[in-house]
matplotlib code that plots the C-alpha trace (Angstrom):
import matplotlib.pyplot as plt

x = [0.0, 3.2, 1.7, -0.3, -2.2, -2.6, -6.2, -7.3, -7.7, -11.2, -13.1, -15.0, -15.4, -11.7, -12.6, -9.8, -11.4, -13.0, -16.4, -19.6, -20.7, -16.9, -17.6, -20.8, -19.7, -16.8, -18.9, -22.2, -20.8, -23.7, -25.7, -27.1, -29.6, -30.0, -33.6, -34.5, -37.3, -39.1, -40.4, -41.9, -39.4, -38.5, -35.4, -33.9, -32.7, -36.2, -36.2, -33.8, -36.0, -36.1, -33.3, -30.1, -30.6, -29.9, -32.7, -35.9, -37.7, -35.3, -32.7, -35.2, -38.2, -40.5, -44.2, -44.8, -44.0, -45.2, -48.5, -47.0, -45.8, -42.2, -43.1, -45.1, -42.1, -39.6, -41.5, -42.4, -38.1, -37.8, -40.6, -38.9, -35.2, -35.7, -37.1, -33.3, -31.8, -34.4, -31.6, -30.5, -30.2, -31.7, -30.3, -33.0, -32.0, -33.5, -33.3, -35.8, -34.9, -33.4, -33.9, -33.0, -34.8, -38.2, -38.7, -36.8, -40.0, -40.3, -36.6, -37.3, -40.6, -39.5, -36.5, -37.5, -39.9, -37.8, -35.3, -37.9, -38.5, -36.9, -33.2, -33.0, -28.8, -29.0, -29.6, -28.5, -30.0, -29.1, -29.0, -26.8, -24.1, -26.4, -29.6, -28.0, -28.9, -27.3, -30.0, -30.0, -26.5, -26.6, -30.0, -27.9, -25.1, -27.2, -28.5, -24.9, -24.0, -27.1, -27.1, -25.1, -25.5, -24.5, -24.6, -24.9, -23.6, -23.8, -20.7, -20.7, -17.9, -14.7, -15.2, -16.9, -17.7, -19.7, -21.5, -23.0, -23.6, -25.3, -27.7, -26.4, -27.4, -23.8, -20.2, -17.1, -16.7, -20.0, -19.1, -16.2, -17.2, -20.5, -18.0, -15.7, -18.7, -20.0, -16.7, -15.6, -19.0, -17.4, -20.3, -19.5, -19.6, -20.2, -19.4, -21.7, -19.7, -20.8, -18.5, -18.9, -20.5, -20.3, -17.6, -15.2, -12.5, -10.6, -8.5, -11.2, -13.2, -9.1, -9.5, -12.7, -11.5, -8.3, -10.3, -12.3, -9.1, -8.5, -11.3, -11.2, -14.0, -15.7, -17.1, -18.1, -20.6, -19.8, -22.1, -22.0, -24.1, -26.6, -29.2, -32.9, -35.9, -38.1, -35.2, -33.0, -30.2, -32.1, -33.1, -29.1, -27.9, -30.2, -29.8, -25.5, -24.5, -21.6, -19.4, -20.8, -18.2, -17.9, -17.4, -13.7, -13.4, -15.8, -14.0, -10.4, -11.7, -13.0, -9.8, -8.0, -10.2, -10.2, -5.9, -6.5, -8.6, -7.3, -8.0, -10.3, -12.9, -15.8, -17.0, -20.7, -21.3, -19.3, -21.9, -25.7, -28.3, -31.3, -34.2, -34.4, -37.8, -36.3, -32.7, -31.9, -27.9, -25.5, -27.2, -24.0, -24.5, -28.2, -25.8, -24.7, -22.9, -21.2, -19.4, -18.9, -17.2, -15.3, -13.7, -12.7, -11.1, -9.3, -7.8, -6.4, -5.0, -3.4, -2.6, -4.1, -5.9, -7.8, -4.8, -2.7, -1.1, -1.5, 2.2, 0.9, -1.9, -3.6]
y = [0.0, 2.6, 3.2, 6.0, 4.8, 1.4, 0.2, -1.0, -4.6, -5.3, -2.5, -2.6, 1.4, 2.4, 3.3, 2.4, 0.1, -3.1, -2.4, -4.4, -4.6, -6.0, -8.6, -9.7, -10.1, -12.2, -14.3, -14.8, -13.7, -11.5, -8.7, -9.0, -6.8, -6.9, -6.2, -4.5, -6.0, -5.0, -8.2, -5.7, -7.5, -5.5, -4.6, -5.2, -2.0, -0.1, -1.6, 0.4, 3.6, 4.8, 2.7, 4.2, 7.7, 8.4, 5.9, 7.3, 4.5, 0.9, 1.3, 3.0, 4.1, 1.5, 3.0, 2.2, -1.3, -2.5, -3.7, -5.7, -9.1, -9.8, -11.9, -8.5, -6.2, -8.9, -8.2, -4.6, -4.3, -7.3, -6.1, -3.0, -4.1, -7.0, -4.6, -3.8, -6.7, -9.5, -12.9, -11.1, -12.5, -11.0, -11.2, -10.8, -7.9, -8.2, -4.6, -2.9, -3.4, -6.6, -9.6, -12.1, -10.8, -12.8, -16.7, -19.6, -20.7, -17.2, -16.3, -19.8, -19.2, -15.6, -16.4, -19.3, -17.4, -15.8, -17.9, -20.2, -17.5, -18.1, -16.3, -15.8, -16.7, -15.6, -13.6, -10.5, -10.4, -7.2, -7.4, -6.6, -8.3, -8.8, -10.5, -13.9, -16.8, -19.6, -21.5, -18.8, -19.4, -22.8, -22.1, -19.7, -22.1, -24.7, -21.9, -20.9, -24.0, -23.8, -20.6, -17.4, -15.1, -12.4, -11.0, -6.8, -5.9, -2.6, -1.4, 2.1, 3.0, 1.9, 4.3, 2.6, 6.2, 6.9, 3.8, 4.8, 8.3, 7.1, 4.7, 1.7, -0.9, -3.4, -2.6, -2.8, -6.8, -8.1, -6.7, -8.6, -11.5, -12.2, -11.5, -14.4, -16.2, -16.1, -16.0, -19.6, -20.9, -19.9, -16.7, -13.8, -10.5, -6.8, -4.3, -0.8, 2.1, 5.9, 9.0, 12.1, 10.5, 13.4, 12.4, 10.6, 12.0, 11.2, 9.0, 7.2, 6.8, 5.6, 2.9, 1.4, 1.4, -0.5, -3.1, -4.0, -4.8, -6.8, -8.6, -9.6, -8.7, -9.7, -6.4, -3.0, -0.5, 3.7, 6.0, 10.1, 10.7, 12.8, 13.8, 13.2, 15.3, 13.6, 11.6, 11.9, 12.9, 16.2, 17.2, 16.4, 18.4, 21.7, 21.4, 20.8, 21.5, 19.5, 19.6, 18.0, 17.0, 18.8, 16.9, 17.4, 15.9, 13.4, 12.5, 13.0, 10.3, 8.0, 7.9, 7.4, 4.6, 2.6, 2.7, 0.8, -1.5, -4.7, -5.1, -8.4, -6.4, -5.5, -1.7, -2.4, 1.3, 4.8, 7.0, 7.8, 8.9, 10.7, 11.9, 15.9, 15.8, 14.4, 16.0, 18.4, 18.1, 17.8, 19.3, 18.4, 14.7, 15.1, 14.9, 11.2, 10.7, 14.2, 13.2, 9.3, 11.7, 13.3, 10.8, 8.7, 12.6, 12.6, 9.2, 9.6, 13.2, 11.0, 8.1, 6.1, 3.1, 0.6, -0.9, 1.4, 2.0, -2.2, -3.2, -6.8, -7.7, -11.1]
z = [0.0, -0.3, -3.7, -4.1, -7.0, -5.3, -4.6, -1.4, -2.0, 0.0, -2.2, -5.6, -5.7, -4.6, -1.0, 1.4, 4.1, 3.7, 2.2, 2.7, -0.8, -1.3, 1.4, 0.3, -3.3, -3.0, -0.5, -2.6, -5.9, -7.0, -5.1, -1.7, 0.2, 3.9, 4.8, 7.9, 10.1, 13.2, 15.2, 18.0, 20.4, 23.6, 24.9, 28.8, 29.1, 29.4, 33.0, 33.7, 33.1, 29.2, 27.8, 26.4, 26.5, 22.8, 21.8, 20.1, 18.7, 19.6, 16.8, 14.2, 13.5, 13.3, 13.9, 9.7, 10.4, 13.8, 12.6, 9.7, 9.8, 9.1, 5.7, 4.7, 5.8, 4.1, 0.3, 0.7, 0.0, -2.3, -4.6, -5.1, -5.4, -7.7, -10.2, -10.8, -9.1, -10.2, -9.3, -5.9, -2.7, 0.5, 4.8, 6.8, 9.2, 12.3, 13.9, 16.1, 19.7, 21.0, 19.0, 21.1, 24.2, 23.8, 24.6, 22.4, 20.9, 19.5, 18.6, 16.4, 14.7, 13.8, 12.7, 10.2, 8.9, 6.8, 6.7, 4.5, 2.3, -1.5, -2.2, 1.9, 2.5, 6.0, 9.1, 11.0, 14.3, 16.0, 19.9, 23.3, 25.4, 28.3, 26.6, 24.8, 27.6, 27.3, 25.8, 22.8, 22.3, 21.4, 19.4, 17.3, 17.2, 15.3, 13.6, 12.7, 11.1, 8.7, 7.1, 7.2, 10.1, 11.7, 15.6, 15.8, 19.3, 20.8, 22.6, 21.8, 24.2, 25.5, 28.6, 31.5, 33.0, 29.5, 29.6, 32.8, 31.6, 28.5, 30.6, 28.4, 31.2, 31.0, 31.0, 28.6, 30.6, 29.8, 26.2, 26.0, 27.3, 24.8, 21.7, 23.4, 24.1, 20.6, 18.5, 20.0, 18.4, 15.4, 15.1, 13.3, 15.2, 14.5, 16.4, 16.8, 18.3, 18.8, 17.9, 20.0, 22.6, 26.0, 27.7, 25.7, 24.3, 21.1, 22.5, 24.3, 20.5, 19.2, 21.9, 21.7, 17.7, 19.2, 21.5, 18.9, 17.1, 19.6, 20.0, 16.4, 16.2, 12.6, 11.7, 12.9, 12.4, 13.0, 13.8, 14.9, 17.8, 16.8, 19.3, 18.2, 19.5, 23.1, 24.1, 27.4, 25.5, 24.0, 27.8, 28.8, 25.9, 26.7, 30.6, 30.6, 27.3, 25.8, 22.5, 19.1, 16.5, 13.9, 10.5, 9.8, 13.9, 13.0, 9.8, 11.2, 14.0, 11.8, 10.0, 12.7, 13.9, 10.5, 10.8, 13.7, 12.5, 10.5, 7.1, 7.5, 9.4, 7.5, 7.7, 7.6, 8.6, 8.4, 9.3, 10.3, 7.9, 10.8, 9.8, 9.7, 11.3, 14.2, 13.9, 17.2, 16.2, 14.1, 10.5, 8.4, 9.3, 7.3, 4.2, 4.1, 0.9, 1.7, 4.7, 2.8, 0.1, 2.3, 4.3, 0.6, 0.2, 3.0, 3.7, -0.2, 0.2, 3.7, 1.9, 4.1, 4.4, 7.0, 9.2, 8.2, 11.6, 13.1, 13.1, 13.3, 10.6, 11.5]

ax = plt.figure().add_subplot(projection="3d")
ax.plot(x, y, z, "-o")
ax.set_aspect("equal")
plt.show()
């Protein structure tokens, strides 16, 4: 990679970091969609009063799709994409809330629901560190060996203190532990972390960046805290102001975080997309493919690339 004019060898599109339409590709060999799904599951954390205090609606917004069932959800997106993609293949995405927070019998029915469904290769069940029982482990194990999937955990932060500030209901350990838990079953593992979260510091985003590394974790998914209207996080925010990133600290971080990250882990996500009816702060991030643009900008005018600074690539 001393080459300037060198591609980055996980990318279709010349981006510098392992891209998910790169991994999907030269996995399935032809396009894949992950479809989002709301299975009106729960999560544990609204014991503990409103839940993390960034979170509007458990993930997303999912008031247009509470009252459909997931098979109705699941061909609302393929009728639409197979009009350009007719022979594509489709991940069921389950999203909203926790999605393994509900009985076995459930989890199962739910889950084979679409996995039955024609051109379905797998799933992505997004959940947290302190809601996979035992009993759902070894479910997802067998599950594991039968199709592909995919287990979203939130960490968000490195920074114990932050964790606590942000209401997030389990600590860095119990993080750690699931990953280990599920990466010896052989389960692939994505990671969600939050830039600009109050509190942390650029070295404490470089960190959780690093830990990850660590971790090998399988995957990872960026976002920019962005505060959303009616949540805790819009009453903290007015009553004790804090710092937002800007885009160039955003971007500067980001960069930073992917040289830390090996080349085998999959960027599944770089940045948010809100919705300006919602949007308290940050504006700039309204313009996804801006700040996307930006960063591609700015790690070539670096030259620099995902694992850039690991001295040891796995």
């Amino acid at each position: 990679m001393n080459n300037k004019n060198l591609s980055f060898p996980y990318s279709l599109d010349n981006k510098r970091y392992h891209t998910l339409n790169y991994y999907y590709r030269s996995l399935f060999h032809q396009k894949v969609f992950k479809v989002s799904l709301n299975a009106n599951f729960s999560c544990p954390n609204f014991k503990n009063g409103s839940g993390c205090i960034f979170c509007a609606h458990g993930s997303n917004d999912y008031d247009l799709t509470k009252n459909k069932s997931l098979i109705e959800q699941f061909y609302e997106v393929k009728n639409i994409t197979e009009k350009k993609w007719l022979n594509a293949l489709y991940i069921g995405y389950f999203q909203a809330n926790t999605n393994t927070y509900a009985p076995l019998t459930i989890l199962k029915e739910k889950y084979e629901s679409i996995l039955n469904l024609p051109n379905v290769v797998g799933l992505a069940i997004a959940t947290r560190s302190d809601a996979i029982s035992n009993e759902v482990l070894d479910y997802l194990t067998e599950l594991n060996k039968k199709t592909f999937l995919t287990v979203e955990l939130g960490l968000q932060s490195c920074n114990e203190q932050t964790l606590k500030l942000i209401n997030r209901g389990h600590g860095v350990k119990n993080f750690i532990d699931c990953v280990h838990r599920l990466k010896e079953r052989n389960i692939k593992v994505v990671a969600h972390i939050i830039n600009g979260l109050p509190n942390d510091t650029k070295e404490d985003m470089i960190k959780t960046a690093r830990l990850l590394n660590d971790l090998k974790i399988d995957g990872i998914k960026i976002h920019m805290l962005h505060i959303l209207k009616e949540t805790p996080l819009e009453t903290l925010y007015k009553t004790q102001p804090f710092p937002i990133l800007s885009k160039e600290e955003y971007i500067d971080i980001v960069i930073e975080q992917l040289e830390h990250l090996n080349p085998n882990i999959v960027i599944h996500r770089i940045t948010g997309d809100p919705k300006i009816e919602e949007l308290v702060t940050p504006t700039w991030l309204i313009k996804k493919f801006t700040v996307l643009n930006d960063i591609d900008k700015e790690m070539k005018k670096r030259n620099t690339y995902q694992g850039k600074k690991i001295k040891h690539k796995n």
